[in-house]
TORPA-651986 format. One record per residue (C-alpha): x, y, z. Coordinates in steps of 0.2 Angstrom, whole numbers, plus 5000, padded with zeros to 4 digits. Layout:
<pts>
XYZ
...
</pts>
This chain:
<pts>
575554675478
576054755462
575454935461
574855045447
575455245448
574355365439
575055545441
574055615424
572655575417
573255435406
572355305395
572055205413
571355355423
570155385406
569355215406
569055215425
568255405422
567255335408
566455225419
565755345432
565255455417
564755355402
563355225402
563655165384
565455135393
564855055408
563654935395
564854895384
566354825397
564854745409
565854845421
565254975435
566255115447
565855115465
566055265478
565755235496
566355095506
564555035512
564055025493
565954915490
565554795504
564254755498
564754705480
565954625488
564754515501
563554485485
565054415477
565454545463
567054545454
567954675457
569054735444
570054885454
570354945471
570855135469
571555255482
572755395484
573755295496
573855105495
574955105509
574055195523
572355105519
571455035534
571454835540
569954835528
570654915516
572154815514
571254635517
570154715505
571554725491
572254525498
570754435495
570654535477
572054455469
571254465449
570954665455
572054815447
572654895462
572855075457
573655235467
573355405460
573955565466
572655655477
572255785465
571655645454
570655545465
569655685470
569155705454
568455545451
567655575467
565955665472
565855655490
566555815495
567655725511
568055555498
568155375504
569755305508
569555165489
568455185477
568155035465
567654955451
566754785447
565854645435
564154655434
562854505431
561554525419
560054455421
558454415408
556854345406
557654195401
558754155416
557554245430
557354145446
555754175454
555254105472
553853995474
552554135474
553454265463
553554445470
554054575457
554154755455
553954835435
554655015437
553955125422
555355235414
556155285428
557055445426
557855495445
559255405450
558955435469
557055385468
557555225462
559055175470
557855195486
556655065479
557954955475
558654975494
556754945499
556454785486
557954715495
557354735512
555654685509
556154515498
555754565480
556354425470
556554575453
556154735448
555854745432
556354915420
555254965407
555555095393
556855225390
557555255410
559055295417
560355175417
560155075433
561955075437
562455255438
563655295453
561955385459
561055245461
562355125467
562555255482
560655295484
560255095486
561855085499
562754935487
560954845490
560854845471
562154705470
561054605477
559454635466
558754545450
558854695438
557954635422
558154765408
556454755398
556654705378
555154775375
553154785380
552754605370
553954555376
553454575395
551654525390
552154345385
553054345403
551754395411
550354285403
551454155409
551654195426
549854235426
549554055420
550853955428
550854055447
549154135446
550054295446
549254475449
549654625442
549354785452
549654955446
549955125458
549155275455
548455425466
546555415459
546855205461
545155135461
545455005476
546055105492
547454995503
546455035519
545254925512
546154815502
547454675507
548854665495
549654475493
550854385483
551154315469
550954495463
551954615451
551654785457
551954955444
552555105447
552355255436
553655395430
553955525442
553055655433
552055545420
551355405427
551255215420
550855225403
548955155395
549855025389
550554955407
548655025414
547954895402
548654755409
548354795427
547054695437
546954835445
547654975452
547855025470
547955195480
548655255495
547455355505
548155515511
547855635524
548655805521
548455935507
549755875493
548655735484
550255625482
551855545489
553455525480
553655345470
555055305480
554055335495
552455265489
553355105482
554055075498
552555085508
551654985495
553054845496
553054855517
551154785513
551454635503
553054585514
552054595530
550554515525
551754355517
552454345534
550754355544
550354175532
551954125535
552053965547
553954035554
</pts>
């Protein structure tokens, strides 16, 4: 195992900050930074490249760690002084490694849907923990892609990667061109898999009380503070609400996508013959 030292920040150290830091960075190398050990594990499980294994001391890693580091073989492994590595790191008691890895792009060209497609379209999302928790919940609940529309945060910020626990690894994260463009998908879908499209909002005029939501399906969500947009309304079948008890007339997206998700998984598995 041949080691890299990084005692200043050198060219090295700048390029491994730039990735946690700069999305036009992270773009343009196809490469991500990773914090947390859950999140690593499971880039590694969804057989993401890594590309560095980074520590403040190589040597006194755990088992894991070191295994970690022998079945990387292509991996930089990089130590850095401690004074360094808490830098790169947010967590205020850091990891024993952080990393960093290939991602896999995906497009409407190359998307792989299951017999009857299950698809969340997020609408400019703009809070990295909102939608790294929808992405954790996708992934629980068999989404086959969540789809991003509009200017949003870039779906592999460090924030995200730790708020879907390394789950986004193992998503379909389709990067919308542009409206047409998901239009012409969707007519498709809609012809080809008798697809549904479902938006969310508060004031919904079908209440899921009363309404049984099933695949295939594409369900929207909104913008934090804005909404979906007309355009995205327009294309709904229609939209669906979440009745609510208390005095706040609405749940966070994160929430409300999750519990709208729950409802289509569920009721797939009550038609399931398994």
């Amino acid at each position: 195992m041949k080691k890299l030292l990084i005692t200043t920040e050198n060219a090295e150290y700048q390029v491994i900050q730039a990735l946690k830091l700069n999305r036009t960075k992270r773009s343009k190398s196809g490469e991500v930074f990773i914090e947390g050990i859950e999140s690593i594990k499971q880039a590694v499980h969804a057989n993401v490249a890594l590309t560095r294994i980074i520590a403040a001391d190589v040597d006194g890693l755990s088992d894991w760690g070191k295994q970690l580091i022998q079945e990387h073989e292509t991996a930089k492994i990089i130590e850095m002084s401690r004074a360094l590595y808490k830098n790169l790191c947010d967590k205020e008691t850091p990891s024993e490694m952080i990393a960093t890895a290939k991602i896999n792009s995906v497009d409407l060209s190359n998307l792989r849907l299951s017999e009857t497609p299950f698809v969340l379209i997020f609408d400019r999302p703009s809070d990295h923990g909102n939608f790294g928790s929808l992405v954790r919940s996708a992934n629980s609940f068999s989404v086959d892609a969540i789809f991003v529309v509009g200017h949003a945060i870039d779906v592999y910020d460090p924030k995200v990667i730790r708020a879907s626990l390394g789950s986004i690894f193992h998503a379909n994260l389709v990067a919308v061109p542009s409206l047409h463009e998901l239009e012409q998908w969707l007519a498709v879908q809609r012809q080809k898999n008798h697809l549904q499209l479902v938006g969310t909002d508060s004031s919904g005029e079908v209440s899921l009380q009363t309404h049984t939501l099933e695949k295939p399906i594409a369900l929207i969500l909104g913008n934090e503070a804005k909404g979906m947009s007309v355009a995205l309304k327009n294309l709904c079948d229609y939209t669906i609400s979440i009745p609510l008890a208390g005095a706040v007339n609405s749940l966070n997206v994160a929430c409300a996508g999750s519990i709208l998700l729950w409802e289509i998984y569920k009721n797939d598995r009550r038609q399931s013959p398994f």
